[in-house]
C-alpha positions in Angstrom: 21.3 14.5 -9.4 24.3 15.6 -11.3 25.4 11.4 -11.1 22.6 10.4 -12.7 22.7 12.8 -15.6 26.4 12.0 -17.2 28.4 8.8 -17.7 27.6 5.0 -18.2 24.8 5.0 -15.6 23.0 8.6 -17.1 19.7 7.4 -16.2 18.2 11.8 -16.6 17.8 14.2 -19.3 19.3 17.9 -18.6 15.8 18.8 -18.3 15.3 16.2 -15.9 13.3 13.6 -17.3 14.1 9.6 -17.3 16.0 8.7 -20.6 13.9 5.0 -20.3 11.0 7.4 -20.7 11.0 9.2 -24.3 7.4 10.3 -24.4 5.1 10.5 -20.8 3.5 7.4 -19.8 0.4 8.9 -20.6 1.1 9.5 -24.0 2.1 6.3 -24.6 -0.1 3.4 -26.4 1.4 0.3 -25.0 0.1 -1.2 -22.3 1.5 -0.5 -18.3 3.5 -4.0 -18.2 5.1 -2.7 -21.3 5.7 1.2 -20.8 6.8 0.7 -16.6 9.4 -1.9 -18.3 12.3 -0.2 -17.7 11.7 0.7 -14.0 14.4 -1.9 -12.1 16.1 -0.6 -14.6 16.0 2.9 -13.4 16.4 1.9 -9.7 19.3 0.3 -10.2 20.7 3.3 -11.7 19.7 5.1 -9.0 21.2 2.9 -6.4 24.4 2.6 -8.3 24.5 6.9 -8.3 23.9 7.0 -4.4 26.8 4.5 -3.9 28.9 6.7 -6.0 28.6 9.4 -4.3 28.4 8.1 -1.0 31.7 9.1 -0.7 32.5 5.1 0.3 30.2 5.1 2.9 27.4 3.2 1.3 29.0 -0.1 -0.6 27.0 -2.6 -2.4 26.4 -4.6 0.9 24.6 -2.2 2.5 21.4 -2.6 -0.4 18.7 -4.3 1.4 16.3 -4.7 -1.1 16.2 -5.7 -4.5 13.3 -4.1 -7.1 11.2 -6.9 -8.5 8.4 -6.4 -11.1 5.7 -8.7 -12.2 2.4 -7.4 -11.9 0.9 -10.9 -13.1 2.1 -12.7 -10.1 0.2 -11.7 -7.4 2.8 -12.7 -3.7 2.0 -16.1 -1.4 0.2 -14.5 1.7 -0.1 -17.2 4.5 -3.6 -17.7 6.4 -5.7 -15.4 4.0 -6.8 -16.1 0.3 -4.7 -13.2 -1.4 -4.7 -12.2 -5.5 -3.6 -8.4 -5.2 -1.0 -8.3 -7.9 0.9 -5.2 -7.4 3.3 -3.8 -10.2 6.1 -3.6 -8.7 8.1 -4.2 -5.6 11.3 -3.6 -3.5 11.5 -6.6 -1.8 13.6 -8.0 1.0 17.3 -9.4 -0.5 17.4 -11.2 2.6 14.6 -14.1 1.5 14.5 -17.7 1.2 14.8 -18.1 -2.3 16.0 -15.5 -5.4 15.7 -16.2 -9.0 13.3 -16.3 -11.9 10.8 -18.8 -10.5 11.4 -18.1 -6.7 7.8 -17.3 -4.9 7.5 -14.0 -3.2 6.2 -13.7 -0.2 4.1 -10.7 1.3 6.5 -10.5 4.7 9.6 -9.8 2.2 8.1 -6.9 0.7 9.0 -3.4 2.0 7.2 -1.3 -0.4 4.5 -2.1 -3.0 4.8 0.3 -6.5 1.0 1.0 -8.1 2.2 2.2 -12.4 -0.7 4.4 -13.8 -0.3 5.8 -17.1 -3.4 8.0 -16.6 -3.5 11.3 -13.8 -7.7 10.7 -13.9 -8.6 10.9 -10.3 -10.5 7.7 -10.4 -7.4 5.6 -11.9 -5.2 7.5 -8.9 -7.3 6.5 -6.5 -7.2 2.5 -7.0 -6.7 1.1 -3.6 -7.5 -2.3 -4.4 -3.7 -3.4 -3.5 -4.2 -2.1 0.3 -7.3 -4.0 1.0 -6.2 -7.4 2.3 -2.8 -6.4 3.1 
């Protein structure tokens, strides 16, 4: 924790909030794409402290995933008609393509990230990604 709260890569407060967030998502009036902006940002940051402080044992090579986010694309599923648009995703670096216009693919993904700016119960429970998966 310490890692990611001094330096370059400080990516915490002292009080241990993200410095890409100033105010709670919540309390902020732009829209998700716009206020969950800065999350590769923060994974990266992340990553980078873990290999610091891996004492060597973790290098760059050993990242097998990379953190994508584009919540209007929604990813290619074969054999099944498929729009679910997550937010985010960490998403195989291992892949046939990478770059801008590259087309993900639902078998690269490892982990699908849902952004909510509100803690209603209704908005938390939005299960719409898992339905077709």
């Amino acid at each position: 924790m310490q890692a990611l709260k001094r330096g370059p890569d400080a990516a915490l407060t002292s009080s241990n909030r993200w410095l890409q967030f100033p105010q709670a998502p919540k309390e902020a009036s732009d829209i998700e794409t716009v206020v969950f902006r800065p999350m590769p940002e923060i994974f990266m940051k992340v990553v980078r402290a873990i290999i610091a402080n891996s004492s060597g044992q973790v290098g760059q090579d050993r990242i097998t995933v990379d953190f994508l986010q584009d919540p209007n694309r929604a990813p290619i599923s074969v054999g099944i008609y498929n729009e679910n648009k997550p937010d985010g995703y960490m998403v195989l670096k291992d892949r046939y393509t990478v770059g801008e216009n590259e087309r993900i693919h639902w078998a690269h993904i490892a982990l699908t990230c849902e952004y909510k700016r509100s803690d209603v119960p209704a908005e938390l429970d939005d299960v719409r990604i898992h339905q077709r998966l």
